[in-house]
C-alpha positions in Angstrom: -83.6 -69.3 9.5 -83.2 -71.4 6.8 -80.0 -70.4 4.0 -80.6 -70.0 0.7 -79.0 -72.1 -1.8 -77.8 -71.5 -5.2 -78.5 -74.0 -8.2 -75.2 -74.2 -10.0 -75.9 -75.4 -13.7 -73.8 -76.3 -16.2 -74.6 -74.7 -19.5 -72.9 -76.3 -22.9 -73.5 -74.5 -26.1 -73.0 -75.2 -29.6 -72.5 -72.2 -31.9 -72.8 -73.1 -36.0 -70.5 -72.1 -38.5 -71.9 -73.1 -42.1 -70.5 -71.5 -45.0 -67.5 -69.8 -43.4 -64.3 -70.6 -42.2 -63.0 -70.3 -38.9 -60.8 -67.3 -39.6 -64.1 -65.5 -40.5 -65.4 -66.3 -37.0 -64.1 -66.5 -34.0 -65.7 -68.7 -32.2 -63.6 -69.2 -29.3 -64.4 -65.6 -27.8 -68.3 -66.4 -28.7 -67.8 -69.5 -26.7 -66.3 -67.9 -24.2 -69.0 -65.3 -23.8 -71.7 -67.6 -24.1 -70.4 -69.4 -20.9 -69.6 -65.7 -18.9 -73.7 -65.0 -20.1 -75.2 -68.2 -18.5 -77.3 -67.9 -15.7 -75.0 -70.2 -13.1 -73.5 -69.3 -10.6 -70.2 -69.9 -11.5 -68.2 -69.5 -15.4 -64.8 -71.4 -14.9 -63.1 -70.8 -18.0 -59.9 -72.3 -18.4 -56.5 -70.6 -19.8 -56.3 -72.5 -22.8 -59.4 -71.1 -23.6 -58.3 -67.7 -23.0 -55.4 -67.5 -24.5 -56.7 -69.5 -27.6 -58.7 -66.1 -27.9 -55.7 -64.5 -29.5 -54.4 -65.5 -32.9 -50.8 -64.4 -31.9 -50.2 -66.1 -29.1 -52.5 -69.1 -30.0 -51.0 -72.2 -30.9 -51.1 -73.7 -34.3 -52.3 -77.0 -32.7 -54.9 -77.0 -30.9 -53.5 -80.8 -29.4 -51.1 -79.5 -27.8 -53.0 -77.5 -25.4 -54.6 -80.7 -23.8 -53.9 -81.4 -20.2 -55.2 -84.8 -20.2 -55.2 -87.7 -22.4 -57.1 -90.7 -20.8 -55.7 -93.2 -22.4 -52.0 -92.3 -21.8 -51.1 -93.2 -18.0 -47.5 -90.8 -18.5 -49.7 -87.4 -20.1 -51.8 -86.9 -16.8 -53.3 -83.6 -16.0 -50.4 -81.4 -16.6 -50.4 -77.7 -18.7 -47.1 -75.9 -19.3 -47.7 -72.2 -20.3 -46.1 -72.0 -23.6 -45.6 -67.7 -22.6 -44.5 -65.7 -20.0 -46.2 -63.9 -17.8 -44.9 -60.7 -18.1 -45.3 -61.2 -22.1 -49.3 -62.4 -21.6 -49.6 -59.0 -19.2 -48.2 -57.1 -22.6 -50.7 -57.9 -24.5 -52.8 -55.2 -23.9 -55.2 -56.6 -27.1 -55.8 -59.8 -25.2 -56.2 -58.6 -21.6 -58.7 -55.8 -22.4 -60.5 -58.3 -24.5 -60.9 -60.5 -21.7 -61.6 -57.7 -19.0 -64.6 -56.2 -21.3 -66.2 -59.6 -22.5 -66.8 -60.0 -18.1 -67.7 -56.5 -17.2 -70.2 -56.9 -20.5 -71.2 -60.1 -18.1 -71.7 -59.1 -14.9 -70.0 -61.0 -13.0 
């Protein structure tokens, strides 16, 4: 009996902004639930993304969130949490934002 397979895409959408700034939308959870809608198998989202969800616990630049830089051989895949754990758990906001957007999902 033969097994079925999966196809696992990759999905890559580009959402518009004209005429409004990005405090007016936020783009980062539409983003977000763009990739949790497509039809592949798997959404890997990572925590920068998630946590640049929030407005108070995102940070002001968005460079510093990086985990690689190619053309530095000393900044190599590395990512510090700039919260704690217990203080991201608090955020009620934040976790119940992310909890919803993947029930909404499916998945």
């Amino acid at each position: 009996m033969r097994s079925k397979r999966k196809t696992i895409t990759t999905t890559c959408f580009i959402i518009r902004v004209k005429h409004r700034t990005l405090s007016q939308v936020n783009w980062r959870k539409k983003l977000s639930k763009k990739h949790l809608q497509s039809p592949s198998a798997l959404c890997v989202i990572s925590l920068q993304d998630w946590l640049s969800m929030n407005e108070k616990i995102r940070l002001s630049d968005p460079q510093s969130e990086r985990i690689n830089i190619p053309s530095n051989p000393n900044h190599y895949w590395k990512y510090r949490m700039h919260i704690t754990i217990e203080d991201l758990i608090a955020n009620h906001e934040l976790v119940n934002s992310i909890a919803e957007m993947i029930r909404l999902s499916g998945r």
